[in-house]
C-alpha positions in Angstrom: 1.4 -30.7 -8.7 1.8 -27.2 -11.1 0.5 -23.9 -9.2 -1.1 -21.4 -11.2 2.7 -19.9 -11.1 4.2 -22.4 -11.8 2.1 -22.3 -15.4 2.9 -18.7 -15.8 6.2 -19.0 -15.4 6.5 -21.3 -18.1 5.2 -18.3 -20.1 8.4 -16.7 -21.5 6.7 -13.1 -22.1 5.2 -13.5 -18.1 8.9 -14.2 -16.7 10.1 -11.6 -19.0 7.5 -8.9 -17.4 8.0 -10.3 -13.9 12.2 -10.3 -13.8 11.6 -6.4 -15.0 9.0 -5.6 -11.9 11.6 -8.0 -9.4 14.5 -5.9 -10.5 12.4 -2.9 -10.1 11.4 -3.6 -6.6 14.5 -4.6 -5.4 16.2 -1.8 -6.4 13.5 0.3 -4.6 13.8 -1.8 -1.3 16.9 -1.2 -1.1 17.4 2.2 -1.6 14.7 2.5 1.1 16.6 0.1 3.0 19.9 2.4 3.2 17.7 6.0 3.8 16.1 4.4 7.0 19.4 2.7 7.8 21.1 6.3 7.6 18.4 8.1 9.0 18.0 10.3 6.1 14.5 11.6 5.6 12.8 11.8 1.6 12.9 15.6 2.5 16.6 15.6 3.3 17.1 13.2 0.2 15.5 15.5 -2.0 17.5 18.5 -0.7 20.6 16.8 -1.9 20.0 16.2 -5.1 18.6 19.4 -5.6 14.7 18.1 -5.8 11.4 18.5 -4.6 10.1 15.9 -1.7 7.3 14.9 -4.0 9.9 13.8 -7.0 11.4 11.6 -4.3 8.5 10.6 -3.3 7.1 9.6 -6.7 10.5 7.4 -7.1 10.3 5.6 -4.0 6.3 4.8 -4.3 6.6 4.1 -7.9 5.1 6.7 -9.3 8.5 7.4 -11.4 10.5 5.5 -13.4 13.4 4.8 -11.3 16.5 5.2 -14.3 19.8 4.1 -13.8 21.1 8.2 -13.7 18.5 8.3 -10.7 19.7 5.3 -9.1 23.2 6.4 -9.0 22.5 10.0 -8.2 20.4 8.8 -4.9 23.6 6.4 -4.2 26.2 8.8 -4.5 24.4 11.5 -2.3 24.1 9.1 0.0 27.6 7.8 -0.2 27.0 4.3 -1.3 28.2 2.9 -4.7 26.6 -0.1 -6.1 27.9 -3.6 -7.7 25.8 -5.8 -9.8 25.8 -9.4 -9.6 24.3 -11.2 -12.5 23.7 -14.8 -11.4 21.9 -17.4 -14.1 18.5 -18.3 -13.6 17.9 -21.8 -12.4 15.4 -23.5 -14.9 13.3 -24.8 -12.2 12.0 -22.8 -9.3 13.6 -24.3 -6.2 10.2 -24.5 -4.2 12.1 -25.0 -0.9 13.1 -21.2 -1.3 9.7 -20.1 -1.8 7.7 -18.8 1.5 3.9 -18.8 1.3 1.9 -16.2 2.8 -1.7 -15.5 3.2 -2.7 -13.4 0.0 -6.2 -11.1 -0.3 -6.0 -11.8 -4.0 -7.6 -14.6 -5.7 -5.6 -16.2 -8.4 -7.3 -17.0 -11.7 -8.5 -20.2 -12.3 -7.4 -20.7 -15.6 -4.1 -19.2 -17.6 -4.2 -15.4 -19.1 -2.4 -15.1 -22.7 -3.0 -11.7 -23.2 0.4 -10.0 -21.7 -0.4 -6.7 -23.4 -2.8 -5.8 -20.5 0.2 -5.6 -18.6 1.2 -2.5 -18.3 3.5 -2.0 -15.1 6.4 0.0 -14.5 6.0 0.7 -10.8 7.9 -1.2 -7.6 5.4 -0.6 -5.2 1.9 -2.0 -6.9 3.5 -4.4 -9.2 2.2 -7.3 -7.3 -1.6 -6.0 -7.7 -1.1 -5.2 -11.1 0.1 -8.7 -12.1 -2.4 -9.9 -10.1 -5.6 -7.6 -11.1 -4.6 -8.7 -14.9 -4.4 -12.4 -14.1 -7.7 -12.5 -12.4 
């Protein structure tokens, strides 16, 4: 039996938008990730590379775009390098990997074909955005 996802991800422009906000917000969670695992505040990251706390801020809440420069920049002061891992994408979803969770958002009934609603470049609400454009 198809979920809803399951029929949007056989919607190559929907998987193209949705890799972009999954790269997005990993790339966020883990910067977080290493601040909190060095105990280095958004005030003390901001000192280091020479910004204000609200420019951090913005980056972290998604209120930014996040580039590359940034990325490395927040990386280096914090004296971490990154490596990339490119790995292909399996052309099934591998429902045994996939937890379920209680969700306050009701999914449409029926499939959305107009992806130029979609206007989403932030980590944090990326979720509710798909979501408050499906439904």
């Amino acid at each position: 039996m198809k979920t809803i996802l399951d029929e949007y991800l056989e919607d190559e422009e929907f998987r193209r938008l949705f890799a972009q906000e999954d790269l997005i917000m990993e790339v966020t969670e883990t910067l977080c990730e290493l601040l909190e695992e060095e105990k280095v505040s958004r005030k003390e990251l901001a000192e280091r590379l020479g910004k204000t706390k609200g420019f951090v801020s913005q980056l972290l809440n998604g209120g930014r775009n996040l580039t590359l420069r940034t990325v490395a920049d927040i990386l280096h002061v914090l004296g971490y390098r990154i490596t990339l891992k490119p790995y292909k994408e399996k052309s099934k979803r591998q429902e045994q990997n996939v937890i379920g969770f209680p969700s306050p958002y009701n999914l449409p009934k029926k499939r959305v074909d107009n992806w130029s609603q979609l206007e989403i470049s932030h980590a944090d609400n990326y979720l509710e955005n798909i979501l408050a454009v499906l439904g």
